[in-house]
LUMSENU-548483 format. One line per 4 residues: number of its first residue (from 1); their letters; for each residue y, z, x of N, C-alpha, C. Coordinates in Angstrom, 1 decimal. Layout:
<pts>
NUM> a> Y:Z:X:Y:Z:X:Y:Z:X | ...
</pts>
This chain:
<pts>
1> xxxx> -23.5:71.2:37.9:-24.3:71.5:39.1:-25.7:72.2:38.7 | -26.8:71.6:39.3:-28.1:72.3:39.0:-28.4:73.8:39.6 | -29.3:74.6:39.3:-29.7:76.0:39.7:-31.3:75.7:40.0 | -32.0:76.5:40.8:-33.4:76.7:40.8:-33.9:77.3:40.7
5> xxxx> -35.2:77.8:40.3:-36.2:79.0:40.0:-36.9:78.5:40.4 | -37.5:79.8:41.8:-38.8:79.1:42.4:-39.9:80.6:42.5 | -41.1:80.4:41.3:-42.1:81.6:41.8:-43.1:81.5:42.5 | -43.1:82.3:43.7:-44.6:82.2:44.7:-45.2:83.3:44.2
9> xxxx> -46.5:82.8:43.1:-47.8:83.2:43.5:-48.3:83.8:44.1 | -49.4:84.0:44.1:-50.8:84.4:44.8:-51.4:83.2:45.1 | -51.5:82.4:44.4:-52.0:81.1:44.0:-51.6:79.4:43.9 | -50.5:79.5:43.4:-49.1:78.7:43.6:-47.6:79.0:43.5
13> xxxx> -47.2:77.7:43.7:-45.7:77.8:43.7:-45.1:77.0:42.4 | -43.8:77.9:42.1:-43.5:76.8:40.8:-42.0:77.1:40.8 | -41.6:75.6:40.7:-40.1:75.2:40.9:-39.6:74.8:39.5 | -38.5:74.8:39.2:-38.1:75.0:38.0:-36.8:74.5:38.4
17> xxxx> -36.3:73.2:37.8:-34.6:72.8:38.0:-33.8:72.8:36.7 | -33.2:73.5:36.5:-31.8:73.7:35.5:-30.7:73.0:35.6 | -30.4:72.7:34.5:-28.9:71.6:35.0:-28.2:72.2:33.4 | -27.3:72.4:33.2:-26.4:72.5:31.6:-27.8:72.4:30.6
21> xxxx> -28.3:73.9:30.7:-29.3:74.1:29.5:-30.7:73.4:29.6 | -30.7:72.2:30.8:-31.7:71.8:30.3:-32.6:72.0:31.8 | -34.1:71.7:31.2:-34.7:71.6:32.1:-35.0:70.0:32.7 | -34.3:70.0:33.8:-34.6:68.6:34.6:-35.8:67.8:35.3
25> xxxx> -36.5:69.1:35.9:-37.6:69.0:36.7:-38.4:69.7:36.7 | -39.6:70.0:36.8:-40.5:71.2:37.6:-41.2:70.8:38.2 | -42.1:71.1:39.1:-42.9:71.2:40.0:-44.1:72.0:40.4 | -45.3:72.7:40.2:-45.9:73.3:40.5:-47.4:73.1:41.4
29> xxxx> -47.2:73.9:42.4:-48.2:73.5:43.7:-48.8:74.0:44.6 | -50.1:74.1:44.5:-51.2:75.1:45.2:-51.0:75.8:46.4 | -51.0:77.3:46.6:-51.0:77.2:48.5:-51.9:76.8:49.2 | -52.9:76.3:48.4:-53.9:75.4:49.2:-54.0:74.2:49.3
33> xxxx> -52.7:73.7:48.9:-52.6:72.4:49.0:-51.6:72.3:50.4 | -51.8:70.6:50.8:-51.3:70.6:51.8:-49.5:70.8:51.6 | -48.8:70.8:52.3:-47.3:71.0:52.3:-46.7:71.9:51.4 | -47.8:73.1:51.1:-47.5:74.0:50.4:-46.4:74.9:50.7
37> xxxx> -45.0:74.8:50.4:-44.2:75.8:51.4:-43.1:75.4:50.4 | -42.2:76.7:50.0:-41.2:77.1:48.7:-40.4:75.9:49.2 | -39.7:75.9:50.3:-38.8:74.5:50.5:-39.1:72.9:50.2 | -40.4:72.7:50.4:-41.1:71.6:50.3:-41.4:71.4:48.8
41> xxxx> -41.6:72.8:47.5:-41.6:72.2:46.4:-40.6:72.0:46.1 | -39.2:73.1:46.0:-38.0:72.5:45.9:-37.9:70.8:45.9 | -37.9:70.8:47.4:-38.1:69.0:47.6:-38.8:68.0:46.5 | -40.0:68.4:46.0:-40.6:67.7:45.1:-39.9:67.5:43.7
45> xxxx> -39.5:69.1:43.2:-38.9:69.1:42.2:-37.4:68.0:42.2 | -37.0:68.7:42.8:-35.8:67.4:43.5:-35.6:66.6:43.2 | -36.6:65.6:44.1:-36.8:64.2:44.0:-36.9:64.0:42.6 | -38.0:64.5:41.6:-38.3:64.1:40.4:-37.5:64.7:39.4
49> xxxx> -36.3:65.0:39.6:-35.1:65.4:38.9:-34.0:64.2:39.6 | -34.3:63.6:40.8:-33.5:62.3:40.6:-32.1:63.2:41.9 | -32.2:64.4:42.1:-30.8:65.4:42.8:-31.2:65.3:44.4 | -30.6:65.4:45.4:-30.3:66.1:46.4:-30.1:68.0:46.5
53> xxxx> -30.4:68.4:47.6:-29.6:69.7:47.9:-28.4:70.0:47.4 | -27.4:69.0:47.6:-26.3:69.6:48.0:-25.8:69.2:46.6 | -27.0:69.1:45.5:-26.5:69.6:43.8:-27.0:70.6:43.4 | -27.4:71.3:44.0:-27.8:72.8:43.9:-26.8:74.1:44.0
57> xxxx> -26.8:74.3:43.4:-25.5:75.4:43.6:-26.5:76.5:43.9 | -27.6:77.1:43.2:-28.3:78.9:43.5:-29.8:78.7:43.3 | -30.8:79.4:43.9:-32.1:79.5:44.2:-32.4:80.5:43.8 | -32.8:81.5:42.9:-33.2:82.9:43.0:-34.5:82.5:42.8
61> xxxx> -35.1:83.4:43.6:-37.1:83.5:43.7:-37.5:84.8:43.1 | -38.8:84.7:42.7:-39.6:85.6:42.1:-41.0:85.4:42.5 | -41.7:86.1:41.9:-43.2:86.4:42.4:-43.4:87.2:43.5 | -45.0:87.4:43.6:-45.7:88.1:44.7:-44.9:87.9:46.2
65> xxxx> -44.3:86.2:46.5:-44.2:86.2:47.3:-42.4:85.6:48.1 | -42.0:86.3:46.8:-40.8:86.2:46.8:-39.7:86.0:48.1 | -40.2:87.3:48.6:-39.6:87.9:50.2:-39.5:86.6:51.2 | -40.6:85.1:50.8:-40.6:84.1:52.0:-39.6:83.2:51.2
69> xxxx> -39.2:83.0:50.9:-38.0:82.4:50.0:-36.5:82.8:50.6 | -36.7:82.1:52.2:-35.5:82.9:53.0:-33.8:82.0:52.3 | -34.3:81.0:51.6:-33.0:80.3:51.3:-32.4:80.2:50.1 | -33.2:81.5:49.3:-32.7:82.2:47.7:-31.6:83.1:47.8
73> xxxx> -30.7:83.2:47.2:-29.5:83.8:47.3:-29.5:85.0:46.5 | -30.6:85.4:46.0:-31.2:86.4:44.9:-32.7:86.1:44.8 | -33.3:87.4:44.8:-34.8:87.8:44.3:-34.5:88.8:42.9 | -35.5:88.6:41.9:-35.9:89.0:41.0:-37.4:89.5:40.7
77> xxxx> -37.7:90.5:40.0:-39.0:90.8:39.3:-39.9:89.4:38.7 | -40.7:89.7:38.4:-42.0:88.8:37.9:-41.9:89.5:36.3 | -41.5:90.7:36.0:-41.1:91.0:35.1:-40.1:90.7:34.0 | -39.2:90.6:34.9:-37.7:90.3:34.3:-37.6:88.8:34.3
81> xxxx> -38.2:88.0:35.3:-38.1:86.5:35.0:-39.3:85.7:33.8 | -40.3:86.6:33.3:-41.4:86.1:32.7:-40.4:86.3:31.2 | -40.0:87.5:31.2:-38.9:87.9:30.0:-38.1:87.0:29.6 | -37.5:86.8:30.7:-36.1:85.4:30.4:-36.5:84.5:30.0
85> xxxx> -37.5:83.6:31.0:-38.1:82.2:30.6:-38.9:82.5:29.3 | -39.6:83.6:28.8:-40.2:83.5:27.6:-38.9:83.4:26.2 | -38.4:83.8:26.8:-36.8:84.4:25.6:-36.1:82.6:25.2 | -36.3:82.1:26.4:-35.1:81.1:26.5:-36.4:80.1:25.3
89> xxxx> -37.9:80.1:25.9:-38.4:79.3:24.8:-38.8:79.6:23.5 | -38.5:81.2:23.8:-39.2:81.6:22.3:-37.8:82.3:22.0 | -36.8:81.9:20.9:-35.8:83.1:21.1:-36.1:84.4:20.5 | -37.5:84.3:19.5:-37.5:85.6:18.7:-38.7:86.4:19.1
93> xxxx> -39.1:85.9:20.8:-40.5:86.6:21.3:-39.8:88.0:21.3 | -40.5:89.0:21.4:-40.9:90.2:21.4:-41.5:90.9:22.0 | -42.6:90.3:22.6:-44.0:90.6:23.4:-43.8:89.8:24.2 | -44.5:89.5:25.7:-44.8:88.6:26.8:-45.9:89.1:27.2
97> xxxx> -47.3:88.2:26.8:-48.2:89.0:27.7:-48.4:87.6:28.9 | -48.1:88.2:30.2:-48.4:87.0:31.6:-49.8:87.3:32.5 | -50.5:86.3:32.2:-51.7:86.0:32.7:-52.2:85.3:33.7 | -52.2:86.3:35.0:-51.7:85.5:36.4:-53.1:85.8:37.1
101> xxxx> -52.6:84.9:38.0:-54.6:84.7:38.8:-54.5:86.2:39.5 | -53.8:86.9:39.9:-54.6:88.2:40.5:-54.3:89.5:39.6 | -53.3:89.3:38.5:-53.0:90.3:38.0:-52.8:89.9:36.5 | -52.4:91.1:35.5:-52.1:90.8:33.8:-50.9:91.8:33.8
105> xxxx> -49.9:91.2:33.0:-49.0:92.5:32.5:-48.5:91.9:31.4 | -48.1:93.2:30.2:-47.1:93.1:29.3:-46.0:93.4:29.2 | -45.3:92.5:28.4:-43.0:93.1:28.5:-43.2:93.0:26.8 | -42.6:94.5:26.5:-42.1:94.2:25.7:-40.4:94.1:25.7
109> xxxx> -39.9:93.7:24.6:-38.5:92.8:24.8:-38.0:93.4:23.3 | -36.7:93.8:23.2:-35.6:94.6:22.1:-35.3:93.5:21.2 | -34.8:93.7:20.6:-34.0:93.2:19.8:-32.9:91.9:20.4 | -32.2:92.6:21.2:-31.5:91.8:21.6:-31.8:90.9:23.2
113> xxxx> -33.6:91.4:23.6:-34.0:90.2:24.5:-33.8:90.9:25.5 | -33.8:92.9:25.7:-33.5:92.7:26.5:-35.3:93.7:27.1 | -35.2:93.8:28.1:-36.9:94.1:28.4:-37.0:96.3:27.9 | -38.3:96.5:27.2:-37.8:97.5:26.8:-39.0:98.4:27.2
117> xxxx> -39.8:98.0:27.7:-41.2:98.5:28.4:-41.8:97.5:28.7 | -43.0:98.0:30.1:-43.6:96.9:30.6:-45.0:97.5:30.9 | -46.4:97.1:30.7:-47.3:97.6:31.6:-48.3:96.8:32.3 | -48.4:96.7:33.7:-49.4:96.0:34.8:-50.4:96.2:35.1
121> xxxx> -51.5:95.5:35.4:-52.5:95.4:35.9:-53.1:94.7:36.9 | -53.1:95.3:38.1:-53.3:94.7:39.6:-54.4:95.5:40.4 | -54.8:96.4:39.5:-55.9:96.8:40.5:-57.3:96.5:40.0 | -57.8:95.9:38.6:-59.0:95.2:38.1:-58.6:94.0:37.9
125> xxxx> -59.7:93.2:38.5:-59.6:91.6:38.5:-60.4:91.2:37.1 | -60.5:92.2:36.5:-61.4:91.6:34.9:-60.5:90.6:34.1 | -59.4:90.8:34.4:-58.9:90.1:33.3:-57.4:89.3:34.2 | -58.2:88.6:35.0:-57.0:88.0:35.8:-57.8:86.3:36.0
129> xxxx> -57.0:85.7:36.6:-57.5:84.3:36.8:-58.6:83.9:37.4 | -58.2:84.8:38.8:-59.0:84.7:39.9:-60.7:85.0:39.3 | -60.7:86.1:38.5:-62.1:86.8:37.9:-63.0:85.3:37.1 | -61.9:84.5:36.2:-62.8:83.3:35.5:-62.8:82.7:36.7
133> xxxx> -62.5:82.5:37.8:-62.3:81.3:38.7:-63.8:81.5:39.3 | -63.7:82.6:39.7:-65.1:83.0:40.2:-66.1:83.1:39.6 | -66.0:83.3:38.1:-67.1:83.0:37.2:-67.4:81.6:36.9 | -66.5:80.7:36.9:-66.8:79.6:36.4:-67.6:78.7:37.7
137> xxxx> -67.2:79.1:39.2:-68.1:78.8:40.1:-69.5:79.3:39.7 | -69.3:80.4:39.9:-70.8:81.2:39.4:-71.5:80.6:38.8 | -71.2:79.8:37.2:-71.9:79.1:36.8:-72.2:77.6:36.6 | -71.6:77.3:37.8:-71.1:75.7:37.9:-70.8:74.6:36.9
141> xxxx> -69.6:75.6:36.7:-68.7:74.5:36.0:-66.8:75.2:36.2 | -66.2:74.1:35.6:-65.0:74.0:36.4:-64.2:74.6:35.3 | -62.9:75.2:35.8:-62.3:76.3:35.5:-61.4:75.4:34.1 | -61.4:74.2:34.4:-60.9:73.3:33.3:-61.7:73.4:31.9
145> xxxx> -63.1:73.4:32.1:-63.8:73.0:31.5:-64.8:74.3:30.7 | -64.1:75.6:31.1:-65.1:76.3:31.0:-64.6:77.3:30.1 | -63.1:77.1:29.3:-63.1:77.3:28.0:-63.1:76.4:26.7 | -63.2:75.0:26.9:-64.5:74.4:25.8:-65.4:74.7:25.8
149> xxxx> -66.0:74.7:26.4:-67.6:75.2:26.6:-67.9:76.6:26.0 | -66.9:77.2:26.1:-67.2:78.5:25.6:-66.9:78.2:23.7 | -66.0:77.9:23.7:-65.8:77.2:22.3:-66.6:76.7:21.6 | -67.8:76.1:22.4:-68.6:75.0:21.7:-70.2:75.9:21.4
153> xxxx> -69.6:77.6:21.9:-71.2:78.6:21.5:-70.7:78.7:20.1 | -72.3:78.9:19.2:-71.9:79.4:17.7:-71.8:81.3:18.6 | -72.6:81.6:19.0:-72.6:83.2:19.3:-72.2:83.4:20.7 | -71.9:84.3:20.7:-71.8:85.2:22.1:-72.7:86.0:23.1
157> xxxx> -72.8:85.7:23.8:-73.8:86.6:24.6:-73.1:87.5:25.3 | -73.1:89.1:24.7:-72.7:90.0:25.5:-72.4:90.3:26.7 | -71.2:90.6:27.3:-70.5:91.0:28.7:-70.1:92.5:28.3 | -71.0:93.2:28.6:-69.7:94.9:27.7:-69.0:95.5:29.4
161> xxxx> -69.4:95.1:30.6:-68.5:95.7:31.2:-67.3:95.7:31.4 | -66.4:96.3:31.6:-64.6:96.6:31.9:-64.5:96.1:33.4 | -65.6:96.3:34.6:-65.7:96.1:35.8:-65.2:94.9:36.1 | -65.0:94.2:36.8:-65.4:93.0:37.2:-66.7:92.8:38.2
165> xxxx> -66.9:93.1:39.2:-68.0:93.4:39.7:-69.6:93.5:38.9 | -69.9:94.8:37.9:-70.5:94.9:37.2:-70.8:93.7:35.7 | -69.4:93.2:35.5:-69.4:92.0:34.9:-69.9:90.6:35.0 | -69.6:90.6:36.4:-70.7:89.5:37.7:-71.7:89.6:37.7
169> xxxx> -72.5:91.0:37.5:-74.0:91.1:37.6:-74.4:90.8:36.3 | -73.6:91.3:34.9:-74.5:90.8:34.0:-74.6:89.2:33.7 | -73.4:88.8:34.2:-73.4:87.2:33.9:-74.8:86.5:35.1 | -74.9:87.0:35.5:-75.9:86.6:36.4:-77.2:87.4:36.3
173> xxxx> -77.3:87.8:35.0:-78.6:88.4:34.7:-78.7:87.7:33.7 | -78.0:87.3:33.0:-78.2:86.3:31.5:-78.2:84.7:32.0 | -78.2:84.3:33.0:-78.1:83.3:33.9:-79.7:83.1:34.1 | -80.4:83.7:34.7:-81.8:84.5:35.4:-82.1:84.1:34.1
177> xxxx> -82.1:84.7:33.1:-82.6:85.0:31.6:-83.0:83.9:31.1 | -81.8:82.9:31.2:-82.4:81.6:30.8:-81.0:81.1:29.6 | -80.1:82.2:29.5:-79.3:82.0:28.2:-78.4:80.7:28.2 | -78.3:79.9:26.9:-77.4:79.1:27.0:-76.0:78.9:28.0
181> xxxx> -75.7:78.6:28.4:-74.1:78.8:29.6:-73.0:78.6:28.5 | -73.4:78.1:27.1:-71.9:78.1:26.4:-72.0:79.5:26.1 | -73.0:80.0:25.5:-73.2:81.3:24.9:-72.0:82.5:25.9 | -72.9:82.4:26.9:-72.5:83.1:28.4:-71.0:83.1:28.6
185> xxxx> -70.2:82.0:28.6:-69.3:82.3:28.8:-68.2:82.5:27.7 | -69.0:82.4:26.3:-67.9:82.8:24.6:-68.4:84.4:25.4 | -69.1:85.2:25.3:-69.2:86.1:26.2:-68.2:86.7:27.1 | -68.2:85.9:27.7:-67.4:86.5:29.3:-65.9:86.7:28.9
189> xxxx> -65.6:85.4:28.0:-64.0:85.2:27.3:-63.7:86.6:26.7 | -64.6:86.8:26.3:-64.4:88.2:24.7:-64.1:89.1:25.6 | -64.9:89.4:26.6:-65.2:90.5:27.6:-63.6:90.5:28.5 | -63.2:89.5:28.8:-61.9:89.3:29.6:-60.6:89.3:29.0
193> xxxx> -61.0:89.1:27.6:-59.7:89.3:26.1:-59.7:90.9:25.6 | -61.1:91.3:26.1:-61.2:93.1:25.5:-60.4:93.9:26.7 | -60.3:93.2:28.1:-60.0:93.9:28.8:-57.8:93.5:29.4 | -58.0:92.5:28.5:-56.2:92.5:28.3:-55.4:93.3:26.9
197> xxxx> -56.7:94.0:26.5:-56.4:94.1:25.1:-56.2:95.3:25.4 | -57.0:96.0:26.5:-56.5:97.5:27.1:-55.0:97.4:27.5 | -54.6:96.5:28.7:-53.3:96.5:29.3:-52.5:96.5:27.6 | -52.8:95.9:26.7:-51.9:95.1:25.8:-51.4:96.8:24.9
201> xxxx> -52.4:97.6:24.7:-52.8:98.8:24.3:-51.4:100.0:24.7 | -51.1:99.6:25.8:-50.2:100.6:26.5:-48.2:100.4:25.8 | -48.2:99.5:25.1:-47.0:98.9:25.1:-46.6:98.5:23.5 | -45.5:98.9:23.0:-45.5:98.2:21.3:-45.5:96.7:21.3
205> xxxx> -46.5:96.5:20.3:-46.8:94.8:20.4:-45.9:94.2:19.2 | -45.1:93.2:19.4:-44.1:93.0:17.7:-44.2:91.3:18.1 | -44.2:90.7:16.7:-44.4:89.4:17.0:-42.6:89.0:17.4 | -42.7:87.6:17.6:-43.4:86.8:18.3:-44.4:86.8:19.6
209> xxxx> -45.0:86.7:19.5:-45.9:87.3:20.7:-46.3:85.9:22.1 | -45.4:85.9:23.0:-45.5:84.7:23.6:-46.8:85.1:25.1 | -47.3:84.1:25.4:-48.7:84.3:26.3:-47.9:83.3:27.6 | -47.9:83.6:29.0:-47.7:82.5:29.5:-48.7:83.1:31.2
213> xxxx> -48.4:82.0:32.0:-49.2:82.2:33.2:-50.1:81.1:33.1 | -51.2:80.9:34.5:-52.0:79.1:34.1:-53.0:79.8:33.0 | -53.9:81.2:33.2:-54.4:81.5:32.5:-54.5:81.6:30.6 | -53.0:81.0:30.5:-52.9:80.7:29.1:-53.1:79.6:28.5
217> xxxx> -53.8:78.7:29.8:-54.5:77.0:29.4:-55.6:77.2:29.1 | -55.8:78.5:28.7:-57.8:78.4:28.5:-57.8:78.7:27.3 | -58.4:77.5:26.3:-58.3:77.7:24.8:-59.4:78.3:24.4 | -60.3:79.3:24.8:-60.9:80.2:24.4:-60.8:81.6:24.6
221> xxxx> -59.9:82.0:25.3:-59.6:83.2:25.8:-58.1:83.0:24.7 | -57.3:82.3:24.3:-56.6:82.1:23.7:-56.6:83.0:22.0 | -58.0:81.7:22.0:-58.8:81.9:20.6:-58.8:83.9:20.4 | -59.6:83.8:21.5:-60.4:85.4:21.6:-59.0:86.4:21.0
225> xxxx> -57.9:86.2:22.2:-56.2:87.0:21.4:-56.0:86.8:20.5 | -56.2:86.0:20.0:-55.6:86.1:18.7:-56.7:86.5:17.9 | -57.6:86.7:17.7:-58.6:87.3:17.0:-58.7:88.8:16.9 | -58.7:89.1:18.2:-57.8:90.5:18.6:-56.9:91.0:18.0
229> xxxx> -55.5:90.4:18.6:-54.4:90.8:17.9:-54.1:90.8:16.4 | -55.4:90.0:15.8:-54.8:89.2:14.4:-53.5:88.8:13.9 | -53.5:87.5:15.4:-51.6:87.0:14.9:-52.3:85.8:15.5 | -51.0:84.6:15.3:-51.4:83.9:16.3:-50.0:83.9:17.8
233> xxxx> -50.4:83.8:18.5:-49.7:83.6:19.7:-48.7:82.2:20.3 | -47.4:82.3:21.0:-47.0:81.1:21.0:-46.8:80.8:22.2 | -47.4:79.7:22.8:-48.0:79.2:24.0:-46.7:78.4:24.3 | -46.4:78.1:25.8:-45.0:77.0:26.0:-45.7:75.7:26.5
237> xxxx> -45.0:74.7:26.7:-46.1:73.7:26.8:-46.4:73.3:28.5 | -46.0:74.2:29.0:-46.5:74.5:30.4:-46.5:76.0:31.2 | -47.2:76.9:30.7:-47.1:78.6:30.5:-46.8:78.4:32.2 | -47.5:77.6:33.4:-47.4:78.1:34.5:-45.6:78.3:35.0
241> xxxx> -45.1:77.5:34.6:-43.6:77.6:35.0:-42.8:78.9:34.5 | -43.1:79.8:33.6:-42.0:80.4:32.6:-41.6:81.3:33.6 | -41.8:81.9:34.7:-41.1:82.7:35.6:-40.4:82.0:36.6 | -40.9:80.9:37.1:-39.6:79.6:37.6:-38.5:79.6:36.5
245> xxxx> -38.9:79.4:35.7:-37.4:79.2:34.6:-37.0:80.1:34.5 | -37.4:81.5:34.2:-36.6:82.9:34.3:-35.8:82.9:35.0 | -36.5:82.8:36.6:-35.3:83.1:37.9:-34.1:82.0:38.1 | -34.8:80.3:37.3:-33.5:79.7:37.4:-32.1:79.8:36.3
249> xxxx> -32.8:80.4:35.1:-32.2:81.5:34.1:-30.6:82.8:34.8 | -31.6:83.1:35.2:-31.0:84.3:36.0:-29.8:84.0:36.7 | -30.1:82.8:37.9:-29.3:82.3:38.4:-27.5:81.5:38.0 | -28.1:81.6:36.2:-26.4:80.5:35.6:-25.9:81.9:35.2
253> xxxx> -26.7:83.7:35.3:-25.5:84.4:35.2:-24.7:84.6:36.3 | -25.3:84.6:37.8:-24.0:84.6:38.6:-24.6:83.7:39.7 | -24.0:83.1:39.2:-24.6:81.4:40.4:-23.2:81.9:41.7 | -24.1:81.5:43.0:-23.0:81.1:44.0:-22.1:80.7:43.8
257> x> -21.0:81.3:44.9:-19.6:80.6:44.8:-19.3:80.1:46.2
</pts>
């Protein structure tokens, strides 16, 4: 019988189907998209795992918006599911740093996997999703596209604020300036990797060091951590899911009866 893991976002939703070890399905899907609603991705995922409902045996939810997930049989942390789903793909991760469109946090993780400190960041948008989202508007180009671009500067053009606000204004004074836009944004990356580097600061870092959240699709902000850290980092091959898979994780220790 299948399990589910469904995380709501700030930003989207992501469904995660488990069946005997494996992953069957996922699903992940904007709240600004249309039929955006925790049941309706279930549905998606569903279908594209080939099941019905009534091969579901347990749902546990996670995320921001956990609480609307009236047909989850358990809620979990954003914490404790980022841990699981990182553990299950990485077995020898250590570290979890999750890179979410309104917030950043670190887990570190024991020996034996299990979560052993953690530290968040939800009250500066410097180093969150939403912050490049808005910068990459700013400088018209697209949030896909706007860590090649940064890749393709030989140099950087300084961002030294921690702000985000004040951040904003210098990128739009070097804008005014006339500076290259690759430059600008190898820049803005460094400036948004110095400011996860604070969160990262608070917590023992031990390799394997796993990165997940959409924010871990950006291969220059990628670059920048590990330059930082001086390690390299191990990415999953879809970072937005790994807390859908935590909670559906969660769910094969004590699935409904």
């Amino acid at each position: 019988m299948a399990l589910a893991g469904i995380d709501v976002g700030s930003v989207n939703i992501s469904v995660v189907i488990l069946d005997d070890g494996r992953i069957l399905a996922y699903r992940i899907v904007g709240l600004a998209d249309e039929g955006s609603e925790p049941r309706r991705t279930v549905d998606l995922a569903l279908e594209a795992a080939g099941l019905g409902w009534g091969k579901i045996v347990a749902v546990v939810a996670t995320g921001r918006g956990r609480s609307s997930v009236d047909f989850a049989y358990r809620q979990s942390s954003e914490v404790l599911c980022q841990a699981r789903g990182a553990l299950w793909l990485f077995p020898l991760a250590r570290t979890v740093i999750n890179l979410g469109a309104e917030s950043s946090r670190v887990i570190s993780l024991s020996d034996d996997g299990r979560v052993k400190s953690f530290a968040t960041n939800d009250k500066c948008a410097a180093g969150s999703g939403l912050f490049l989202e808005s910068m990459a508007y700013l400088m018209g180009v697209s949030v896909a596209e706007m860590g090649e671009l940064a890749l393709a500067a030989e140099t950087a053009e300084e961002v030294s604020s921690r702000c985000a606000v004040f951040a904003e204004s210098e990128v739009i004074s070097h804008v005014h300036r006339g500076v290259a836009k690759e430059r600008v944004l190898a820049g803005l990356h460094r400036a948004v990797a110095d400011r996860i580097l604070d969160l990262v600061s608070r917590v023992t870092i031990r390799q394997e060091v796993v990165v997940t959240g959409g924010v871990a699709k950006n291969p220059a902000l990628i670059k920048e951590l590990e330059a930082k850290l001086g390690i390299a980092v191990c990415l999953p091959p879809e970072p937005q899911i790994v807390g859908a898979l935590g909670a559906a994780l969660l769910a094969v220790d004590q699935p409904q009866q």
